[in-house]
GUTIRO-246034 format. One record per residue: x, y, z of N, C-alpha, C in turn. Coordinates in steps of 0.1 Angstrom, whole numbers. Each point is the difference from the previous one (the first is absolute). Example, Ala and Ser with C-alpha at 12.3 -4.5 7.8 and 13.67 -1.06 7.14 Angstrom:
<nodes>
    npx    npy    npz   capx   capy   capz    cpx    cpy    cpz
    132    -57     78     -9     12      0      9     12      0
     -4     11     -7      9     11      0     -8     11      8
</nodes>
This chain:
<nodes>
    npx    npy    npz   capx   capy   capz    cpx    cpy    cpz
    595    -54    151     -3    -14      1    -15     -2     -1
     -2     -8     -7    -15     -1     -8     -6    -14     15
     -8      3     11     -4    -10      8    -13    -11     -6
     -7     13    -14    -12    -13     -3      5    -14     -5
     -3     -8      4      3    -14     -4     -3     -2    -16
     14     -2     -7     -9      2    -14     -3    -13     -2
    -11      1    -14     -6    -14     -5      2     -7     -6
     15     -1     -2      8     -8     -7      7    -16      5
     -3      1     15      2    -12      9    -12     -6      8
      3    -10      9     -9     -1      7      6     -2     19
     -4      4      6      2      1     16      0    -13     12
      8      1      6      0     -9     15    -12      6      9
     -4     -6      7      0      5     17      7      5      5
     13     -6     -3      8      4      7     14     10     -5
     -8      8     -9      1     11     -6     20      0    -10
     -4    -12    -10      9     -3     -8     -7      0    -11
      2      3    -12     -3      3    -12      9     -6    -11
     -8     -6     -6      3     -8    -13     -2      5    -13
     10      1    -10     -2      3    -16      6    -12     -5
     -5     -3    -12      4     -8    -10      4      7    -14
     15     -6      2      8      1    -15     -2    -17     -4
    -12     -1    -11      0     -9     -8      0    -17     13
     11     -5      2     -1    -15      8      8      5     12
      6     17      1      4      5     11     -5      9     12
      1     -4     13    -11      5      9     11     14      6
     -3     12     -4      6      9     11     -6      3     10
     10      1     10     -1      1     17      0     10      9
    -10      4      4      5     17      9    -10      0     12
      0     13      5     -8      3     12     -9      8     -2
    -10      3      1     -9      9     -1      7     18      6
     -8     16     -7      4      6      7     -8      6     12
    -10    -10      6     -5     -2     12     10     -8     10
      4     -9     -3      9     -5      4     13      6      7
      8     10     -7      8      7     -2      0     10     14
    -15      1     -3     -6     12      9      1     -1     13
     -8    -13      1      2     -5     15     12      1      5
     12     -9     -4     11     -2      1      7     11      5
     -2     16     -4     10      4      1     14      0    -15
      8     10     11     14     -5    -12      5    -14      3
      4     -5    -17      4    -12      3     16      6      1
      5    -13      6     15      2      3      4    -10     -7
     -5    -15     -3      6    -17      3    -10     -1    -10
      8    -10    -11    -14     -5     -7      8    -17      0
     -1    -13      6      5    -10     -3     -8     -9    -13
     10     -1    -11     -5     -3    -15      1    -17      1
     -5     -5     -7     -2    -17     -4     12     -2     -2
      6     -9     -4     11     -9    -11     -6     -2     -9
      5      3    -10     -2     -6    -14     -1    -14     -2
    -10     -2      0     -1    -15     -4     -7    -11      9
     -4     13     12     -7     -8     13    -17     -2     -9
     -7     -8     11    -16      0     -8     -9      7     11
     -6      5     -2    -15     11      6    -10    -10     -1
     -5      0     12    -14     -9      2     -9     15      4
    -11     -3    -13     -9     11      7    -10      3     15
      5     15      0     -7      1     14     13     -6     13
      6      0      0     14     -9      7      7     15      4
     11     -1      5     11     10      3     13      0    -10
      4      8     -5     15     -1     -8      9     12      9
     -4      8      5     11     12      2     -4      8     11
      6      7      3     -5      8     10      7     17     -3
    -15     10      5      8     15     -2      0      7     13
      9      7      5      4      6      9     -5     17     -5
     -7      3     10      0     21      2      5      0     17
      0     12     -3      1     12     13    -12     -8      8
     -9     -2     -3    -11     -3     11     -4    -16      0
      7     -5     -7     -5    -19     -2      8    -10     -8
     -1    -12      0      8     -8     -5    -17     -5     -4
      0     -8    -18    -12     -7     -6      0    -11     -3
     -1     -6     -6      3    -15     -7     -8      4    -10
      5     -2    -15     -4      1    -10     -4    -19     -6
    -16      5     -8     -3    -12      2      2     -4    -16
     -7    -10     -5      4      2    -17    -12     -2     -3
     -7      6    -13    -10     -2      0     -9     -8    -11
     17     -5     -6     -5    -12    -11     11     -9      6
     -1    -10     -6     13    -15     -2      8      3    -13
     15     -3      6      6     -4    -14     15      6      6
     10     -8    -11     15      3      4      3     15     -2
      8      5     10      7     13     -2     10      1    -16
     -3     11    -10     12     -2     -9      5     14     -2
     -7     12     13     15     11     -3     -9      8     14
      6      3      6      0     12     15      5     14     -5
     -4      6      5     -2     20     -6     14     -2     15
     18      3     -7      4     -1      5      1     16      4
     -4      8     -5      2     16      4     -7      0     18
     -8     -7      2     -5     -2     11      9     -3     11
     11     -4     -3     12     -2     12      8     14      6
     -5      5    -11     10     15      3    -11     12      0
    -11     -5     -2     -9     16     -3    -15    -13      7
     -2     -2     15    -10     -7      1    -12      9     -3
      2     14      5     -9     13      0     -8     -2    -16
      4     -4     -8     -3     -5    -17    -21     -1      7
      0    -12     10     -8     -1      4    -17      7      1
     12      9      5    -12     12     10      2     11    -14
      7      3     -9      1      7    -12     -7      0     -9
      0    -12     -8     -5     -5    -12     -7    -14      6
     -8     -5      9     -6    -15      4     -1     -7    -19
     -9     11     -6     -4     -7    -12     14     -2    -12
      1      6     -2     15      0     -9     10     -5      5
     14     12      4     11     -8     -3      1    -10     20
     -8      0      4     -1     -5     17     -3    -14     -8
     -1    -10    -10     -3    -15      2      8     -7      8
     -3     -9      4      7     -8     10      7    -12     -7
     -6     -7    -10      6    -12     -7    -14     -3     -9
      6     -6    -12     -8     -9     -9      5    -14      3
    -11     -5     -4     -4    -17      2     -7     -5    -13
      2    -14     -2     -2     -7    -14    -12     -5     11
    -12      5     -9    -11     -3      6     -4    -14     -2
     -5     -9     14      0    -13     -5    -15     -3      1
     -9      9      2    -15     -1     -2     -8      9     -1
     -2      5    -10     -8     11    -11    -13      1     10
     -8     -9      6    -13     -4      4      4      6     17
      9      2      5      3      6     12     -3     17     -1
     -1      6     -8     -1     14     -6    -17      1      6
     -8     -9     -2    -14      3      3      4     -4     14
      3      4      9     -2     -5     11      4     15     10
      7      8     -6      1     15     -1    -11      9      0
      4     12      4    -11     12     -3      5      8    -13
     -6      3     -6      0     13     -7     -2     15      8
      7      7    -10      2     12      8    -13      7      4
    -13      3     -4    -11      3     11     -2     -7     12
      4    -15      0     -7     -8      9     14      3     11
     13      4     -4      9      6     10     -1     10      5
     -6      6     -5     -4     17      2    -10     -2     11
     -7     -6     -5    -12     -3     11      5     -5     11
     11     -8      1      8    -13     13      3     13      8
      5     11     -6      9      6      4     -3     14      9
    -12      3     -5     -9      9     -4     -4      2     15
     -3    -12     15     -8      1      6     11      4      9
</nodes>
């Protein structure tokens, strides 16, 4: 499991990570995140079709050591949940960057992306 944050997204505070497919936002956790946590056990996924207000709560992840609230780190409608995550939450703590996404979202503001870190400036969040 590769933990450097690659440079292909941009970062939460609150250690959720965003990529863009084109007008689609994919959704995940950091694998600092992961770390803290512990094993996950629980990952509770969106509905399809609900709307993410950025920086808000959509879900929550359960480990051995903690329950989280996963926050979202853009705006925009859910249009598919990584349903392998019902049966394999550990996906999580595995692959955070790959196959661990949590849901894509039809991004409803491009201009919320600058309001994110890039991955040195998480590195550095993360770092202290």
């Amino acid at each position: 499991m590769s933990t450097t944050p690659p440079d292909d997204r941009r970062y939460s505070r609150e250690h959720e990570w965003v990529r863009l497919e084109g007008s689609v936002a994919v959704i995940g956790i950091t694998s600092f995140a992961a770390d803290e946590l512990g094993d996950i056990v629980y990952v509770e996924l969106p509905e399809i079709g609900a709307h993410l207000a950025q920086f808000a709560s959509f879900g929550v992840v359960e480990s051995v050591k903690a329950v989280s609230d996963l926050f979202a780190p853009v705006s925009g409608d859910v249009a598919e949940v990584n349903g392998d995550l019902r049966g394999s939450p550990e996906l999580l703590n595995t692959d955070p960057f790959g196959g661990g996404w949590i849901a894509k979202v039809t991004l409803a503001d491009q201009a919320e992306m600058d309001k994110l870190l890039d991955a040195a400036a998480y590195v550095e969040l993360t770092a202290g």
